[in-house]
C-alpha atoms as a printed R data frame, in Angstrom:
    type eleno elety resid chain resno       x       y       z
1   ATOM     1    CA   UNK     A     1   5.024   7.533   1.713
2   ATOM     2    CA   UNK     A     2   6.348   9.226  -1.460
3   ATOM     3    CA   UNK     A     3   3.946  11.289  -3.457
4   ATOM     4    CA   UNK     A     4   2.035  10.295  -6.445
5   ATOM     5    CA   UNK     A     5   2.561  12.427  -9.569
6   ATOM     6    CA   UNK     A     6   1.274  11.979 -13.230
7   ATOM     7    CA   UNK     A     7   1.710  13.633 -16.877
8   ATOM     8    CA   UNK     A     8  -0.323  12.973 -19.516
9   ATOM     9    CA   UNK     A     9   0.076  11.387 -22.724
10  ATOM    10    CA   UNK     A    10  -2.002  11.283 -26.014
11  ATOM    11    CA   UNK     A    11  -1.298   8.461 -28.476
12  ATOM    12    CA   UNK     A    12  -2.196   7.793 -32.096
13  ATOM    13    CA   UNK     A    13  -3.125   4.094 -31.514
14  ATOM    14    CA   UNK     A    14  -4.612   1.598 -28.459
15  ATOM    15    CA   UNK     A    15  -1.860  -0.410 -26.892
16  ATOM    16    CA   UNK     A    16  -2.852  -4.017 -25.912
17  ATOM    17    CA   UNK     A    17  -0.492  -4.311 -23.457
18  ATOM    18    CA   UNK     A    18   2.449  -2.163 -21.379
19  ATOM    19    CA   UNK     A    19   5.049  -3.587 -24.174
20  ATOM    20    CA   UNK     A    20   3.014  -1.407 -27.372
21  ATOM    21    CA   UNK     A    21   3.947   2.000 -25.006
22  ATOM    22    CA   UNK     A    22   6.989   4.304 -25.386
23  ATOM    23    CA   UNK     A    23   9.405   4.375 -22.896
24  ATOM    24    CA   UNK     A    24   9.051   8.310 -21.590
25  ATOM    25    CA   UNK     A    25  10.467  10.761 -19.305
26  ATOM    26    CA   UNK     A    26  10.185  13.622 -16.990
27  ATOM    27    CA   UNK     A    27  12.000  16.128 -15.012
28  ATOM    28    CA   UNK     A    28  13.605  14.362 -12.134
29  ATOM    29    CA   UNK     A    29  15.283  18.220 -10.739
30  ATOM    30    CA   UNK     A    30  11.557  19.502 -10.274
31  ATOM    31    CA   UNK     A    31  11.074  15.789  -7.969
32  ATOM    32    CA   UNK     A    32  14.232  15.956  -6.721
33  ATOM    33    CA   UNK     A    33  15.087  12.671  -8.323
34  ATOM    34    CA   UNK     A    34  18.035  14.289 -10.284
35  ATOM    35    CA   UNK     A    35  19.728  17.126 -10.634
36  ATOM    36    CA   UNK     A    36  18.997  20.130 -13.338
37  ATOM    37    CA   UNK     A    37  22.074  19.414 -15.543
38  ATOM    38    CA   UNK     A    38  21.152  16.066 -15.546
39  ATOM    39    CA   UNK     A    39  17.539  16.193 -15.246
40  ATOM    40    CA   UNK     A    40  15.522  13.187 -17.781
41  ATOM    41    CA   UNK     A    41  14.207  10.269 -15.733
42  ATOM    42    CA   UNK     A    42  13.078   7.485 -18.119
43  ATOM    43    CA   UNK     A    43   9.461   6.138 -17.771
44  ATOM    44    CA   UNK     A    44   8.900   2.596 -18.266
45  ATOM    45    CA   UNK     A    45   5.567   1.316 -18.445
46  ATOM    46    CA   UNK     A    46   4.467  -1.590 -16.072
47  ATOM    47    CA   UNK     A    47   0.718  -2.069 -16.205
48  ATOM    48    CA   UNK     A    48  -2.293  -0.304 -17.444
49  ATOM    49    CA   UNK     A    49  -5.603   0.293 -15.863
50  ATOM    50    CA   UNK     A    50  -8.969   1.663 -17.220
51  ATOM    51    CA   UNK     A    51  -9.240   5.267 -16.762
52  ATOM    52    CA   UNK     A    52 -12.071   5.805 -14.400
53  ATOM    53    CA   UNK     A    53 -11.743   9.908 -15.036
54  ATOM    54    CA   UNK     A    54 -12.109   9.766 -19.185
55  ATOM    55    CA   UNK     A    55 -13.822   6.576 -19.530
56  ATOM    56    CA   UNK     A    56 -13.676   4.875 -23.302
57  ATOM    57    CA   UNK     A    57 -10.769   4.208 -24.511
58  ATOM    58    CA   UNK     A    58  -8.481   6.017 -22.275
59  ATOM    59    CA   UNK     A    59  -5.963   4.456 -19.864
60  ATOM    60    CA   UNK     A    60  -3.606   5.012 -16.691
61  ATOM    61    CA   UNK     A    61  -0.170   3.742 -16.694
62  ATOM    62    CA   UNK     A    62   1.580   2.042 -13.906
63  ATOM    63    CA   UNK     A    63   5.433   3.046 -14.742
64  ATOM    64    CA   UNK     A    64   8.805   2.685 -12.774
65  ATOM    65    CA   UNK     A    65  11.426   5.464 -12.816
66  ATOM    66    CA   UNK     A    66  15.252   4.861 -13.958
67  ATOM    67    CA   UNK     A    67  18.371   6.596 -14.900
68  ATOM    68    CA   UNK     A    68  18.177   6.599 -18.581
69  ATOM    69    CA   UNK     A    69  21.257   4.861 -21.068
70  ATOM    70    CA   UNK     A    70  24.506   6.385 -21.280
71  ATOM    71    CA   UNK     A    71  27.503   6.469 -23.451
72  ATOM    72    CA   UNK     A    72  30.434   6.894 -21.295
73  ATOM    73    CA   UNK     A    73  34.251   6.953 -22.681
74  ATOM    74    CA   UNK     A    74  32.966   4.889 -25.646
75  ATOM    75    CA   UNK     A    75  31.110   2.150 -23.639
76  ATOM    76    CA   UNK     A    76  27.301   2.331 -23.572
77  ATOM    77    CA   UNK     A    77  25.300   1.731 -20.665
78  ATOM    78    CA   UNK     A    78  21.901   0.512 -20.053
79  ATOM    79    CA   UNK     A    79  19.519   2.048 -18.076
80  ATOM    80    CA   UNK     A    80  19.586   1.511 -14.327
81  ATOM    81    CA   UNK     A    81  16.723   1.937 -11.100
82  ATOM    82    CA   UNK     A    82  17.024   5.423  -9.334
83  ATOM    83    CA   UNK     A    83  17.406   5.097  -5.969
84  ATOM    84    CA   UNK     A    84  13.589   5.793  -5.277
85  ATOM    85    CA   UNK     A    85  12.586   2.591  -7.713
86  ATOM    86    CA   UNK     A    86  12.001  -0.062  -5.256
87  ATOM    87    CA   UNK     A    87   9.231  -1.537  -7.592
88  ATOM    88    CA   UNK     A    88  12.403  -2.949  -8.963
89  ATOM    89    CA   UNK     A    89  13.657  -4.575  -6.600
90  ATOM    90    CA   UNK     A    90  10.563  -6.072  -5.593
91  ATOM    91    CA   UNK     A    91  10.077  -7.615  -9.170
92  ATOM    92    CA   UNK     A    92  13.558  -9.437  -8.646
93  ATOM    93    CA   UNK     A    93  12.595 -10.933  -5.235
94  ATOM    94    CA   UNK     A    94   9.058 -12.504  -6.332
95  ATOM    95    CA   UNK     A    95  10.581 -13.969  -9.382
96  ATOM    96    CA   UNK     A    96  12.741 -15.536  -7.236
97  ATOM    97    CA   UNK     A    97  10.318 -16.666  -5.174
98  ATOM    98    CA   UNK     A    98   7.207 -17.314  -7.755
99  ATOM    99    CA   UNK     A    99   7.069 -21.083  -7.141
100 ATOM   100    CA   UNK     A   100   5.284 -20.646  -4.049
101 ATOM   101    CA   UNK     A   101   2.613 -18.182  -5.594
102 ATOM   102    CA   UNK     A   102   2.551 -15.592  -2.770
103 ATOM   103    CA   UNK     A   103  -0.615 -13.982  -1.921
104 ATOM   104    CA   UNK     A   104  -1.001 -10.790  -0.841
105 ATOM   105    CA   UNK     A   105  -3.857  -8.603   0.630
106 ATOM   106    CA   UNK     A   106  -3.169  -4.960   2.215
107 ATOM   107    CA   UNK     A   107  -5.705  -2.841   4.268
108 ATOM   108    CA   UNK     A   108  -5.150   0.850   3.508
109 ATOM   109    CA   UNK     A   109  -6.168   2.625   6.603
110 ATOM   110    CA   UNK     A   110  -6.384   6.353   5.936
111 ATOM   111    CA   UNK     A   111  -7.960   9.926   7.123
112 ATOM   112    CA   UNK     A   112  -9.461  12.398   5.228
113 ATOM   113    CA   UNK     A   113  -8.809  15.991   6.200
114 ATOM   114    CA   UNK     A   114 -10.827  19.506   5.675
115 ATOM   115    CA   UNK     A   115  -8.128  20.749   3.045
116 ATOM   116    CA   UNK     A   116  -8.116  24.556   4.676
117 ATOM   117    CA   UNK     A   117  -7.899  23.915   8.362
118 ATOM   118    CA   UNK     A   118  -6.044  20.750   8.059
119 ATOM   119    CA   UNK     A   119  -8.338  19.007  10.757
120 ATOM   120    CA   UNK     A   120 -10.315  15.755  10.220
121 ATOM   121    CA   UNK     A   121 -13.212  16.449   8.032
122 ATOM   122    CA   UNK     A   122 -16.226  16.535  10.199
123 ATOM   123    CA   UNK     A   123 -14.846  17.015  13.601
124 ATOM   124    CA   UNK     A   124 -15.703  20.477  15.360
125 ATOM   125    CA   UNK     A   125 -13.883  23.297  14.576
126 ATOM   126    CA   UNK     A   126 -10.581  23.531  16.644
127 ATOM   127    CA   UNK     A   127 -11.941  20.739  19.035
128 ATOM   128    CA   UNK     A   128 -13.016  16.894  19.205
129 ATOM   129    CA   UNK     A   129 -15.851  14.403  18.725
130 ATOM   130    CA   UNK     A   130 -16.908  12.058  20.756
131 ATOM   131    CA   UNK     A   131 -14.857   9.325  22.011
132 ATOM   132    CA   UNK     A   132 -14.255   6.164  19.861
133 ATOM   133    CA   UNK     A   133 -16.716   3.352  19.653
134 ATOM   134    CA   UNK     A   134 -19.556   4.609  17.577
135 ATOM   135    CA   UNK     A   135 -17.711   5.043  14.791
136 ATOM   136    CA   UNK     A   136 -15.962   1.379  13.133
137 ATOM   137    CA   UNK     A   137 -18.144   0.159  10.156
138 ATOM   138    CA   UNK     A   138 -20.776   2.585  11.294
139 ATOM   139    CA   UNK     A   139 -23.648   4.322   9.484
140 ATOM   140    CA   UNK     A   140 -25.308   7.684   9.529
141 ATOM   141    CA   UNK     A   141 -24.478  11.349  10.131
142 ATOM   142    CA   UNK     A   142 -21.748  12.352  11.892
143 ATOM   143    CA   UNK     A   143 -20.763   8.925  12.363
144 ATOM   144    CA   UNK     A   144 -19.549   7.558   9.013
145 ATOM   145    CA   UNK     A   145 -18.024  10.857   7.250
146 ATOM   146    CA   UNK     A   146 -17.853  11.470   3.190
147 ATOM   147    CA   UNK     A   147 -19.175   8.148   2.601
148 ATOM   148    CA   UNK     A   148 -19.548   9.503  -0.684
149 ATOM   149    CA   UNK     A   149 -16.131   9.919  -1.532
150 ATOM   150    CA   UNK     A   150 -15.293   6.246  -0.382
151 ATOM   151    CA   UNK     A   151 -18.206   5.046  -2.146
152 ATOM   152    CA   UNK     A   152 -16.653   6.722  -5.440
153 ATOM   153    CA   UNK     A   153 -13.278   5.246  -4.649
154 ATOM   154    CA   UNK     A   154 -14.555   1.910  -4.892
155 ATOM   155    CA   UNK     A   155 -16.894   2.098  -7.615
156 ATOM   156    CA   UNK     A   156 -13.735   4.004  -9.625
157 ATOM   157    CA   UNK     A   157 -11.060   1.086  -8.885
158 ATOM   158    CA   UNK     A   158 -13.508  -1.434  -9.976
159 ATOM   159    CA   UNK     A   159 -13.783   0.271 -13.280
160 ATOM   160    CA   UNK     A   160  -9.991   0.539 -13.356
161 ATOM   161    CA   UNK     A   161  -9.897  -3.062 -12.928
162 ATOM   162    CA   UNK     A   162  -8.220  -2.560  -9.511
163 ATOM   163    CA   UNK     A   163  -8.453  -5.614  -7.258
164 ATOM   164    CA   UNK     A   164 -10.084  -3.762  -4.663
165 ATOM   165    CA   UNK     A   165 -12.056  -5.965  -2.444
166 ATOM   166    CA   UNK     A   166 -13.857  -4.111   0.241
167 ATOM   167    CA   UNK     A   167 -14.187  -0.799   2.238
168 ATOM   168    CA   UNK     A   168 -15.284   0.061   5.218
169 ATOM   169    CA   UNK     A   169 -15.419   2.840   8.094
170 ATOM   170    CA   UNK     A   170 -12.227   2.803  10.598
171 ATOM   171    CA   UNK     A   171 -12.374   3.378  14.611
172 ATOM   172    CA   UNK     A   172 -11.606   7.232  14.607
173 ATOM   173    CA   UNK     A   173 -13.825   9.447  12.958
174 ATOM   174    CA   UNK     A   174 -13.478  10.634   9.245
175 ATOM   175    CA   UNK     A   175 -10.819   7.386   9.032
176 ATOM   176    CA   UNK     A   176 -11.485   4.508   6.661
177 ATOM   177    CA   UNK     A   177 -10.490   1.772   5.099
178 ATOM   178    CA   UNK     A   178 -10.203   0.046   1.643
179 ATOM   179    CA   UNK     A   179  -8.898  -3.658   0.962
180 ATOM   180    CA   UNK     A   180  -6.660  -4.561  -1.932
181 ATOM   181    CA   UNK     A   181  -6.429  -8.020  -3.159
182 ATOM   182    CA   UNK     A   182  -5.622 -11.197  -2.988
183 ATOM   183    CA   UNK     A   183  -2.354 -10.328  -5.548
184 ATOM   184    CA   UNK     A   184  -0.098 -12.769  -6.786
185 ATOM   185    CA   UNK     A   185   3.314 -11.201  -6.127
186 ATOM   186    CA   UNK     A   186   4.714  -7.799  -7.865
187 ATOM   187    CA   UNK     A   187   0.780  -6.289  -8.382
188 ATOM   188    CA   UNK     A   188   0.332  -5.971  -4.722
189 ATOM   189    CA   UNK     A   189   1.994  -3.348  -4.653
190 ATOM   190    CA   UNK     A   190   1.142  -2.285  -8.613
191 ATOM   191    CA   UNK     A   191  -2.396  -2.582  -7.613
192 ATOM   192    CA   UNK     A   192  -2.197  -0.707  -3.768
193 ATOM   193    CA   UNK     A   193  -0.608   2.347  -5.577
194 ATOM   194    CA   UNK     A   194  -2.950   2.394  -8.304
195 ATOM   195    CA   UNK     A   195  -5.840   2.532  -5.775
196 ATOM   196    CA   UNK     A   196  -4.439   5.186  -3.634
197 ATOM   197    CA   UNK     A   197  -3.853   7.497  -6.692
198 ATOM   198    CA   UNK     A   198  -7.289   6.590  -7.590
199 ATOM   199    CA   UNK     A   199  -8.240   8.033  -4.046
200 ATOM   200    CA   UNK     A   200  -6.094  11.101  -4.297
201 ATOM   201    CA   UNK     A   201  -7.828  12.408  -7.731
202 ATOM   202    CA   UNK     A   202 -11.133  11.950  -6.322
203 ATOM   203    CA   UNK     A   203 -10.571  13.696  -3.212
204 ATOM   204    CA   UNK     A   204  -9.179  16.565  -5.499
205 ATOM   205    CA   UNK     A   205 -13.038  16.711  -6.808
206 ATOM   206    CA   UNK     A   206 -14.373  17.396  -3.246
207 ATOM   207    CA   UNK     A   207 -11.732  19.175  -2.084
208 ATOM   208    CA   UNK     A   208 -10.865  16.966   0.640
209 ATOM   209    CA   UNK     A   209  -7.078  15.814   1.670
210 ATOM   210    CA   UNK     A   210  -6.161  12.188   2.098
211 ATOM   211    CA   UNK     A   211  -3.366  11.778   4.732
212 ATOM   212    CA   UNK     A   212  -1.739   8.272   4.873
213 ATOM   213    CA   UNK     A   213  -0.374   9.854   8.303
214 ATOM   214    CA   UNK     A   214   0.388   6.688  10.532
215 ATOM   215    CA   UNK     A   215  -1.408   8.962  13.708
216 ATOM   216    CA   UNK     A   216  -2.923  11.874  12.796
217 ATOM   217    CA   UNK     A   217  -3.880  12.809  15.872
218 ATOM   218    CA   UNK     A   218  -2.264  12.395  19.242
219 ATOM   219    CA   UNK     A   219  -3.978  11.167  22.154
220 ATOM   220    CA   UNK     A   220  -6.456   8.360  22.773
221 ATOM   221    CA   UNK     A   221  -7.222   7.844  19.071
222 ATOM   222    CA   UNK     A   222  -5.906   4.792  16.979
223 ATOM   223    CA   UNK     A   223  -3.782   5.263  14.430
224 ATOM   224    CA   UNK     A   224  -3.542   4.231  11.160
225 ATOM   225    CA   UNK     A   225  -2.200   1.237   9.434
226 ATOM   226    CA   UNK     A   226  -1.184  -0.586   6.497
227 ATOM   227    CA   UNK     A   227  -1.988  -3.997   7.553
228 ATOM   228    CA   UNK     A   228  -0.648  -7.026   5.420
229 ATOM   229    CA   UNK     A   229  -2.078 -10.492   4.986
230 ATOM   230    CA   UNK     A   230  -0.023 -13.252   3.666
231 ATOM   231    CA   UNK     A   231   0.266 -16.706   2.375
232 ATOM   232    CA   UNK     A   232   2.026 -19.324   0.837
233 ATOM   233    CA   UNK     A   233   1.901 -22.237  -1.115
234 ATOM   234    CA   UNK     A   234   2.870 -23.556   1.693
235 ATOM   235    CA   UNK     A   235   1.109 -21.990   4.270
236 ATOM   236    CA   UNK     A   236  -2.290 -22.373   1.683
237 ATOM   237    CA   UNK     A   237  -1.928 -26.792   1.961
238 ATOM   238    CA   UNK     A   238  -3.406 -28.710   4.218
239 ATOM   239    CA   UNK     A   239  -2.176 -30.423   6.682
240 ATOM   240    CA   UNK     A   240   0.880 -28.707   7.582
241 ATOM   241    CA   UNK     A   241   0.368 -25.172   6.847
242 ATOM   242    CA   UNK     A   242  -0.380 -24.321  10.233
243 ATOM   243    CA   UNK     A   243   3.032 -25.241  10.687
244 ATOM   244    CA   UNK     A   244   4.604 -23.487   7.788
245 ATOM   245    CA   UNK     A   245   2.999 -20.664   8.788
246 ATOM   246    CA   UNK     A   246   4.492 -20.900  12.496
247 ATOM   247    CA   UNK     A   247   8.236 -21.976  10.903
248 ATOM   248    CA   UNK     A   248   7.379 -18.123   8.548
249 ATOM   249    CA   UNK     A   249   6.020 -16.573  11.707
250 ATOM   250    CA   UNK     A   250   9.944 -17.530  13.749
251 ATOM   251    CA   UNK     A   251  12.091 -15.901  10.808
252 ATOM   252    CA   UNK     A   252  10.192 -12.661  10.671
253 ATOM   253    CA   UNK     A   253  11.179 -12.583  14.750
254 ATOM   254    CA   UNK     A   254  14.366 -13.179  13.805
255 ATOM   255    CA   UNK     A   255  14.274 -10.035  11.373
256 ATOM   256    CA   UNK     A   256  12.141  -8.024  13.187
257 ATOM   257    CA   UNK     A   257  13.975  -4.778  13.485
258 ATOM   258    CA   UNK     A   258  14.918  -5.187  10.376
259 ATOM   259    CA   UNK     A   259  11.241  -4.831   9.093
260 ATOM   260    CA   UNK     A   260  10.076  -2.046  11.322
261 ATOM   261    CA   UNK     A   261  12.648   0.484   9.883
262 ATOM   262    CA   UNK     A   262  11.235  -0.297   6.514
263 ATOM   263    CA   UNK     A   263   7.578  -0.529   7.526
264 ATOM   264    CA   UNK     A   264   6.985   3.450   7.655
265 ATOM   265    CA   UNK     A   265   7.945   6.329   8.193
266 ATOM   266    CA   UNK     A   266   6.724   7.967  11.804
267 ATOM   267    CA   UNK     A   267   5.610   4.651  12.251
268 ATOM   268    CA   UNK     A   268   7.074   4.945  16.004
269 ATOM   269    CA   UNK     A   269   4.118   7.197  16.856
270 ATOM   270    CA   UNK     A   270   1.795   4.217  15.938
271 ATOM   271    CA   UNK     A   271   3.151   1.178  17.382
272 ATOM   272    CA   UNK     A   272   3.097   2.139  20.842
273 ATOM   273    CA   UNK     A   273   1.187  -1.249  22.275
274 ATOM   274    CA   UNK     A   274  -2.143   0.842  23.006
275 ATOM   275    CA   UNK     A   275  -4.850   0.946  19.867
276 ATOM   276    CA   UNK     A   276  -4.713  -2.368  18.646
277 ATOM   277    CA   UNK     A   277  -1.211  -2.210  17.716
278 ATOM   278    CA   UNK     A   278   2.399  -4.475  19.336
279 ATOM   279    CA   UNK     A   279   4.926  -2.536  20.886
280 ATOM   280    CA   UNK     A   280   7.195  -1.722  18.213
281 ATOM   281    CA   UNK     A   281  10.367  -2.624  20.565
282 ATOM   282    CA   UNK     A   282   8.259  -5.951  21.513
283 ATOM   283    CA   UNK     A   283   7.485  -9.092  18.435
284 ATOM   284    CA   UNK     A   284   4.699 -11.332  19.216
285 ATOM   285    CA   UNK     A   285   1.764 -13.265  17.808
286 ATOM   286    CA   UNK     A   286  -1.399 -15.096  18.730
287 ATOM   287    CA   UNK     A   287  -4.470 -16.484  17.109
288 ATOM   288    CA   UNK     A   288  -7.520 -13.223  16.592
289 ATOM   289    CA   UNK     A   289  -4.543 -10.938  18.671
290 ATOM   290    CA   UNK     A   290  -5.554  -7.495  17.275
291 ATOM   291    CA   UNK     A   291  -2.484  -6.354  19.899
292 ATOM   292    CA   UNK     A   292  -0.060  -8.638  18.203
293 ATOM   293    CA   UNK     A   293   2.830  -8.190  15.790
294 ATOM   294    CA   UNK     A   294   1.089 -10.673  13.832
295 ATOM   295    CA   UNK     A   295  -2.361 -12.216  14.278
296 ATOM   296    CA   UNK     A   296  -3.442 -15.934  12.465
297 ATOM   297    CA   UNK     A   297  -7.136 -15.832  11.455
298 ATOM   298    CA   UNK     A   298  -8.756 -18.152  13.987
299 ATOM   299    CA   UNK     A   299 -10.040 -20.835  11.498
300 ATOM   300    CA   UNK     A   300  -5.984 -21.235  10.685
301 ATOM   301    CA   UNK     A   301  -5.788 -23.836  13.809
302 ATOM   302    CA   UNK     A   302  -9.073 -25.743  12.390
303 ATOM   303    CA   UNK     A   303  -8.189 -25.864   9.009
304 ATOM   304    CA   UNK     A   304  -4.835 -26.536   9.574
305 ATOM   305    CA   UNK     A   305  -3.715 -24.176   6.679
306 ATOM   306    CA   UNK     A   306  -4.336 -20.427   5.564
307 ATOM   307    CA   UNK     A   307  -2.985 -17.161   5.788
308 ATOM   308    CA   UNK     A   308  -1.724 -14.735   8.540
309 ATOM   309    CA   UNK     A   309  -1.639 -10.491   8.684
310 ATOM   310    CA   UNK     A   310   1.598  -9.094   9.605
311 ATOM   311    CA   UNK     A   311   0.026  -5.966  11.680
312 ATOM   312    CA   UNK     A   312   3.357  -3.552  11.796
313 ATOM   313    CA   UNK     A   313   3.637  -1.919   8.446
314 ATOM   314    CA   UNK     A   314   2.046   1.266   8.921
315 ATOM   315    CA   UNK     A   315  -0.371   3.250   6.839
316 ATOM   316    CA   UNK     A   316   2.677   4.923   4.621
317 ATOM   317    CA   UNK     A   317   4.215   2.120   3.732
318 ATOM   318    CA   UNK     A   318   5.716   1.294   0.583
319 ATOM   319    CA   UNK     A   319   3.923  -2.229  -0.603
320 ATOM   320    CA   UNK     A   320   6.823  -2.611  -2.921
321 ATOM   321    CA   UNK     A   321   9.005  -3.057   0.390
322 ATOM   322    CA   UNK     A   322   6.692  -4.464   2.628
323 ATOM   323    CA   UNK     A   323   5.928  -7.414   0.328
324 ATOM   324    CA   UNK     A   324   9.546  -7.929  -1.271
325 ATOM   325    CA   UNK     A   325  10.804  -7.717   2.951
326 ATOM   326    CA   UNK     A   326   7.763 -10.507   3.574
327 ATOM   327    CA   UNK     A   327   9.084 -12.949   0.687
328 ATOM   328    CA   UNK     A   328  12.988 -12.382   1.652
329 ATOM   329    CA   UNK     A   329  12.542 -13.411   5.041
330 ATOM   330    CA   UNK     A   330   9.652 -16.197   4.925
331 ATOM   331    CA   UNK     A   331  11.091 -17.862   1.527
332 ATOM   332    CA   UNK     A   332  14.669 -16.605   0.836
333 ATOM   333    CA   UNK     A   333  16.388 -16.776   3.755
């Protein structure tokens, strides 16, 4: 996953919307976005969020990154993505695709870290707690660790206006969970970055590091993903969504390798077939299959219509990618 960064801004006036903000820039040589004789990378605002940090009036910009205009043997040019934009992309895709209003909802798995030692925060000093079980959704001591933190974290993205819709505690200890959505197509992945930066500034307050790691540790503990639920207009109608969901499910087999080098990086590690997760070599999918490639809710079959998770995309992923791949394959191809 790419890191977050931020400057900050101070204007004369409130903006009503991302249109009444200046286009800015920053140094892409210090992000290694461009080189030093070369160096401004134009900001373009996208979508703005309450500030949870300053409160009143203040605000926190969702912007994408390009190349800024050019005048070159006469002829001017207009700006243009860098190569790390892939909001841009995305944007392109749902347009294309905004007829059949797709839904999205992503569960950010991650683990929070002692920032010194780099271990799990909580877990004994250069060793390991007990074995998994106790710990999913759990309460208490020792079992559900710096439930303060994620109890900030949500209380900050609803302030921001974030579509954050639940949280909980994950199967290995000092990993949780947050929910974003249901998003209608380009502010999944406006909103799911939003919420981890949200996340990341908190954790800076208690010292703690957030890893989006895919499997922190090695060994007999799951690892974490980026699961992503899905639907249609389609898939959303009754009768016959079952079956568009089914006719969605058979293209993303057919593109299945082409999804899993874009679902994360070390993703590999992960998707091993043990922990709740497919064999990344292997595609399959089943009704409640928490071992699948993709699992249909179990009402699906009984209501004949709904919504389906696509289970590979791994804790790092980019939800620009994920969700522009999901529409490609499902609607544009």
């Amino acid at each position: 996953m790419s890191d977050l960064r931020s400057k900050t801004k101070c204007l004369d006036k409130i903006p009503k919307g991302p249109e009444d903000l200046p286009v800015w820039n920053y140094d892409g040589s210090s992000t290694g976005q461009a080189p030093g004789d070369d160096s401004e990378v134009f900001l373009v605002p996208r979508r703005i969020f309450k500030d949870p940090f300053r409160g009143g009036d203040n605000i926190i910009v969702m912007a994408d990154a390009y190349e800024p205009p050019r005048d070159i043997d006469g002829k001017h040019t207009d700006m243009k993505p860098i190569p790390t934009n892939t909001r841009y992309a995305c944007a392109e895709v749902m347009k294309k695709a905004e007829a059949e209003i797709p839904w999205f909802g992503i569960e950010q798995e991650y683990t929070l870290l002692n920032a010194t030692s780099k271990w799990p925060l909580g877990w004994p000093e250069c060793g390991f707690p007990g074995p998994q079980g106790p710990y999913y959704c759990s309460a208490g001591s020792g079992a559900a660790i710096a439930r303060d933190l994620v109890e900030a974290h949500l209380k900050a993205c609803m302030y921001a206006g974030v579509k954050i819709s639940g949280v909980n505690a994950e199967v290995m200890p000092a990993q949780w969970e947050f929910q974003v959505g249901p998003c209608v197509g380009i502010d999944m992945g406006d909103e799911l970055w939003m919420a981890r930066y949200i996340l990341l500034r908190l954790a800076e307050l208690y010292n703690i590091e957030v890893t989006f790691d895919p499997k922190p540790i090695p060994g007999d503990w799951n690892g974490a993903g980026g699961h992503t639920n899905y639907s249609t207009k389609a898939t959303r109608t009754a009768p016959g969504g079952f079956e568009e969901i089914q006719k969605q499910i058979a293209k993303l087999e057919k593109r299945h390798a082409v999804h899993i080098a874009s679902y994360g990086e070390g993703n590999e590690r992960r998707l091993t077939g043990k922990h709740e997760t497919s064999s990344m070599h292997d595609f399959s999918w089943g009704v409640a299959n928490r071992g699948a490639s993709i699992r249909v809710g179990r009402s699906v079959p009984i209501d004949k219509s709904g919504y389906y998770e696509d289970r590979r995309p791994s804790s790092n992923l980019d939800p620009y990618v994920v969700t522009r791949l999901i529409v490609e394959t499902t609607l544009l191809t």
